[in-house]
N, C-alpha and C positions, 0 to 999 in steps of 0.2 A: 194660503193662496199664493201661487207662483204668481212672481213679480218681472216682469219683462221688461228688458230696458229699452228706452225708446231710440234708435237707431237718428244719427244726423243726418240728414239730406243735403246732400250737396249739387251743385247746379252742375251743369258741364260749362269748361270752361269755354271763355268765345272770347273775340276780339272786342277789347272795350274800344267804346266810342271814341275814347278820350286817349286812346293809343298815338303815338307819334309814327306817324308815317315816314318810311325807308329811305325816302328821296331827303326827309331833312333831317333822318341822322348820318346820312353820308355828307350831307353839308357841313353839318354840326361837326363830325370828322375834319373834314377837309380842315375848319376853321382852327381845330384844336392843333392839328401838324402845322399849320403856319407860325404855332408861335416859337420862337428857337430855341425856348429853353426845354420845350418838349420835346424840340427835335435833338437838341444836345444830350438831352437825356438816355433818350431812345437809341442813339448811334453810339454813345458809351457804353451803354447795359450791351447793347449787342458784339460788340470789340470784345467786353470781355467776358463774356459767354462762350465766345471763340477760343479765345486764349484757354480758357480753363478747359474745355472740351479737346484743344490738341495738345495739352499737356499730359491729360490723360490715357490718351490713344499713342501719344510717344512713350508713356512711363508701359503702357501692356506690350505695344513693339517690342521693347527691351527685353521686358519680362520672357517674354515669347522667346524672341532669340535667344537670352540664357538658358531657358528649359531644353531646349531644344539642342544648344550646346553642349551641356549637362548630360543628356540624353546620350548624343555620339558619345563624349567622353567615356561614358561608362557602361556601353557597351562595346568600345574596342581595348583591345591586349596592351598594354603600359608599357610590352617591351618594343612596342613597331609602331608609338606614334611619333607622328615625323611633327618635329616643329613648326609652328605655322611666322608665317613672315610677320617682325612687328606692324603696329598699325604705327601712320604719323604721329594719334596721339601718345602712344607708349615711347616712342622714338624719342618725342620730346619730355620725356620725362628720365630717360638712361644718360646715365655719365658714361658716355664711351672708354673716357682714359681710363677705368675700372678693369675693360677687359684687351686683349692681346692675341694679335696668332702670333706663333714663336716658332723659329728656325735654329737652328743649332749646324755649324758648320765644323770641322773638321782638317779639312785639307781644300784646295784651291780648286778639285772639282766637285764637291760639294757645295761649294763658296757660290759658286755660277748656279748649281742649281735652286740651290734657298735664294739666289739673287732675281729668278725666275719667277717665281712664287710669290715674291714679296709684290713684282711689277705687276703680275695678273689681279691680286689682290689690291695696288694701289689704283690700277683701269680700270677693274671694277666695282671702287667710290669704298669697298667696305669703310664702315665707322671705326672698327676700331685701331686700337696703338698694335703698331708693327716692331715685335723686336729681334732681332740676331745674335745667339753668342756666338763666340767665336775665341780660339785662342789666343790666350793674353800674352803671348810671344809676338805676335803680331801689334806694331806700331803702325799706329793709323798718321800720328801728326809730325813724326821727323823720317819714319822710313827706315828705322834702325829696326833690328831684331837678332832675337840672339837663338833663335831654334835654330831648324834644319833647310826649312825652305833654302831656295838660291834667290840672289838679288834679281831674276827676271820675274821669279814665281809671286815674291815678294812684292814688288813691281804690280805686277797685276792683282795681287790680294788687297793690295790698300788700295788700287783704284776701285777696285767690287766693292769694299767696304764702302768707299767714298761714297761710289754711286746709290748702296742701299739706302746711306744716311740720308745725302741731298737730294735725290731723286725721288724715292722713294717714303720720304719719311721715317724712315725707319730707327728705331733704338738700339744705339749698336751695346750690348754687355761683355766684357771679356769673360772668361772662365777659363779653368784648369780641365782639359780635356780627361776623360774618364776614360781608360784604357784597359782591358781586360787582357791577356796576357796567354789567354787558351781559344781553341776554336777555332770556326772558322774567321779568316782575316777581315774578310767583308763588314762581321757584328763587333771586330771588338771595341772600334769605340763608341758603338752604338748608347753605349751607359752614359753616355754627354747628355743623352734627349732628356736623361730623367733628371736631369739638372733642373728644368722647367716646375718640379715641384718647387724648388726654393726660392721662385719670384716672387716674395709675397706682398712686394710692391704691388702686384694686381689681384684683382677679384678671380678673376677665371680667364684661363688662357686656353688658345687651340691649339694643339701641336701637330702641325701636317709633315706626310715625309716628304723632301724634295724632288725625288723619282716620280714624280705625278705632274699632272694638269688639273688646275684648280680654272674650269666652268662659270662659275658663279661664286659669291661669296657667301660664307655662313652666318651670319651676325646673329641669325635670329636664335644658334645657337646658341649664345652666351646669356639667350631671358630664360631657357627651359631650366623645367626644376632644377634644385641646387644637388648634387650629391659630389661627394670630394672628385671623382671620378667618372664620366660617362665614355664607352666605346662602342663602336659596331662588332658585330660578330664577323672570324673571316668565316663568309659563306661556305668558301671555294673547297674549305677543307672537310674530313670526312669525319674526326671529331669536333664536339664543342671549344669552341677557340677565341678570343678575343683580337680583334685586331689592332695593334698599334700604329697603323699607316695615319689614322686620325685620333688624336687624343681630346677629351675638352676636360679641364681639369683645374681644382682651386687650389690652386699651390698655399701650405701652410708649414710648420715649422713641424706637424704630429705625422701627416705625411711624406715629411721627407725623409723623417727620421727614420719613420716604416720600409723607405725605399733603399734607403742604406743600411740600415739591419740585415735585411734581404740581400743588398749585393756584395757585403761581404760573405756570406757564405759560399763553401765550396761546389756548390750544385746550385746555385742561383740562375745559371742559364742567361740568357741574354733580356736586352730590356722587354720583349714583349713574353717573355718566360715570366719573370717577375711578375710584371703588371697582369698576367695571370693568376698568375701563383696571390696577392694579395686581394687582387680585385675580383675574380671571377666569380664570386655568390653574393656581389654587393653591391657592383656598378649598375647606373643607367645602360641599358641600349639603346644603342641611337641605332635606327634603320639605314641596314647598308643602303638600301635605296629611299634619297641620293646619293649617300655619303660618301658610300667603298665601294665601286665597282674598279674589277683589275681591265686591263686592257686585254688580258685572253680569255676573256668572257665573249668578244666577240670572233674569236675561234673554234669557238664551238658550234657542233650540229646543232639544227632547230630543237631537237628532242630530248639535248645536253642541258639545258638553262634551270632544271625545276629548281637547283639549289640558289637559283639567284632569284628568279621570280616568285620562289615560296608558295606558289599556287599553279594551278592551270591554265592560268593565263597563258594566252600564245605569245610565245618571241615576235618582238618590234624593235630591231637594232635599233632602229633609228628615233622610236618613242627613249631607250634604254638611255642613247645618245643625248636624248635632248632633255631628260630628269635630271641626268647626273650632274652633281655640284664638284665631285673629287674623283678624277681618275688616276689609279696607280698601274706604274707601265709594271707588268708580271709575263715574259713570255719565254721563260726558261724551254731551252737552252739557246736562247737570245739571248744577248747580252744589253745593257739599260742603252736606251736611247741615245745617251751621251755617247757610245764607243759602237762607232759604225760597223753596222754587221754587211757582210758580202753578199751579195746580189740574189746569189742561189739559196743563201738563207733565208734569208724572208720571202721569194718567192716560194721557197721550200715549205714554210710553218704561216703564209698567210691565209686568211678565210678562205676557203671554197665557196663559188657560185652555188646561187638554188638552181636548178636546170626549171626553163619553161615548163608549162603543160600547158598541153592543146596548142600548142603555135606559138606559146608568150617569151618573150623573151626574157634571158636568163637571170634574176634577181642577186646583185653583185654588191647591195647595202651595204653586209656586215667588213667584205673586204676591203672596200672606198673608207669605210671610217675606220677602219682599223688600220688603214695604211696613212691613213689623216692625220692619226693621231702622232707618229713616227716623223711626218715630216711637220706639221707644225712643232713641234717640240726640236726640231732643228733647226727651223725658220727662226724660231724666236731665239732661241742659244744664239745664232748668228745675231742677231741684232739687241740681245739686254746684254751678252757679256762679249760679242767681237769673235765669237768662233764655234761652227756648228757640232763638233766632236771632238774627241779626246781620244788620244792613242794610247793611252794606258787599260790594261788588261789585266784581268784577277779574275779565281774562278771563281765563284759563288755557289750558294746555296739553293736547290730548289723548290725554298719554302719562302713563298711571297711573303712581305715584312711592311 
């Protein structure tokens, strides 16, 4: 016989008699918050509930923002990204005296130009150590020397000196001038610049050429990755080319040795031959833009720029203008900034107008700042070294440097 189990019965449930009515467990409430140990309780648990909750949502922020940084990084080309400017905290965590921009001077109107450069970059607050060689013929603290200069030239080379040091801040290094003995005259002491491997008093130095306007300063290049060597490309030219107008570089003992190996040979070519010739399948690139634009980039037709803009992007003189951190003067068969050119020349080889359409008037950007650039760079000659030009002439090369 099937055996059925007998099922429980249960009531439905209803409100017992004997339930406490709403009005007196909100009383009951109310009585239990009066007391302060409960309310002490209850406003601590809740403090740090909070705290724990925004520590959290600050640790996914971060996370977020490093994916996300991760992300660009490794979906753009290693050789065109631009350094981004330190933050305060990294700022406060670099030993400036570590790094250096460095000038190398030669003769008393190079002397005034690295003395330019040193001022633009002391205006503009950069962090780090500022140094100058310069040759060790020259006496800075009795005025004696035993070179070539004459006692007025002399005369003014130790007051520049002076100025770089006190004014300036700057470190002044004697050196034995490197002099090549073939070529054109313009490079041949250009072999001085590479003296700058042999600082190894510092971490990493910048080498800018004096023929330029320094915009801004570069600090932040001196956190980008370490490689013994980083340049920009010159754009301008129609093979691959490295430019030495801007150097960033860790001067060591294996390096420099490499640079002298190289310039004693009989086909070594000048300093940015070399720094070719060793560096070209090894260096960082640093992006000409901001770094390297020439000053007759802005003499070009709107339709001439692709080599510097890299893309399709349309010409904006005045955006080109306002990126750039390093402009180097290049407007062959101009002669440099410093050795005034006659009237008809410059008006001869400067920018052309955009002509209006429909009525507009004529768009004259690229010639305004490219005749800008010509007279601040005399403006200021006149006032960091006491004279806006130099009557001295030599013909030059017309391969920008």
């Amino acid at each position: 016989m099937e055996r059925w189990i007998k099922l429980r019965s249960y009531n439905i449930l209803r409100a017992s008699e004997n339930a406490v009515p709403a009005d007196t467990l909100q009383v009951r409430l109310t009585q239990w918050l009066a007391i302060r140990r409960v309310r002490t309780t209850l406003f601590a648990t809740t403090f740090l509930i909070t705290i724990v909750l925004s520590i959290h949502f600050i640790d996914l922020t971060n996370i977020s923002h490093a994916v996300k940084q991760a992300t660009k990084q490794s979906s753009s080309p290693s050789e065109s990204t631009t350094p981004s400017e330190p933050t305060l905290e990294a700022e406060d965590r670099v030993t400036w005296s570590d790094f250096a921009y460095i000038q190398y001077v030669t003769n008393e109107n190079y002397l005034c130009n690295s003395l330019m450069i040193l001022e633009s970059l002391h205006r503009l607050q950069s962090k780090a150590d500022r140094v100058m060689m310069y040759p060790q013929e020259w006496k800075i603290a009795d005025g004696i020397q035993t070179g070539t200069e004459t006692g007025t030239q002399l005369e003014t080379s130790r007051r520049l000196l002076i100025q770089a040091r006190d004014e300036y801040n700057t470190k002044l290094i004697p050196i034995s001038v490197q002099h090549l003995a073939k070529g054109d005259p313009t490079w041949q002491d250009s072999f001085t610049k590479l003296l700058a491997f042999n600082q190894t008093q510092y971490k990493r130095l910048i080498s800018l050429d004096s023929d330029a306007t320094v915009r801004q300063h570069m600090d932040e290049l001196f956190l980008s990755p370490s490689s013994p060597v980083a340049m920009p490309r010159a754009y301008w030219l129609d093979q691959p080319f490295l430019s030495s107008q801007l150097i960033l570089l860790e001067p060591s003992a294996i390096e420099w040795q490499r640079i002298q190996d190289y310039m004693n040979r009989q086909d070594s070519g000048f300093d940015m031959d070399i720094l070719n010739a060793i560096y070209k399948d090894s260096c960082i690139i640093l992006p000409h833009r901001p770094y390297n634009i020439i000053s007759g980039e802005f003499r070009g037709a709107a339709e001439k720029h692709g080599k510097y803009l890299g893309s399709e992007e349309k010409w904006n003189g005045t955006a080109a203008y306002e990126e750039a951190k390093f402009i180097h003067f290049s407007d062959w068969p101009l002669p440099k900034p410093w050795i005034k050119a006659s009237d008809s020349s410059m008006a001869e080889r400067q920018p052309n107008c955009i002509k209006g359409v429909n009525g507009q008037k004529e768009d004259c950007t690229d010639r305004d700042i490219w005749l800008g650039l010509y007279k601040n760079f005399s403006e200021r000659r006149q006032r960091v070294c006491g004279r806006s030009y130099d009557k001295v002439t030599r013909k030059r090369s017309n391969r920008s440097r």
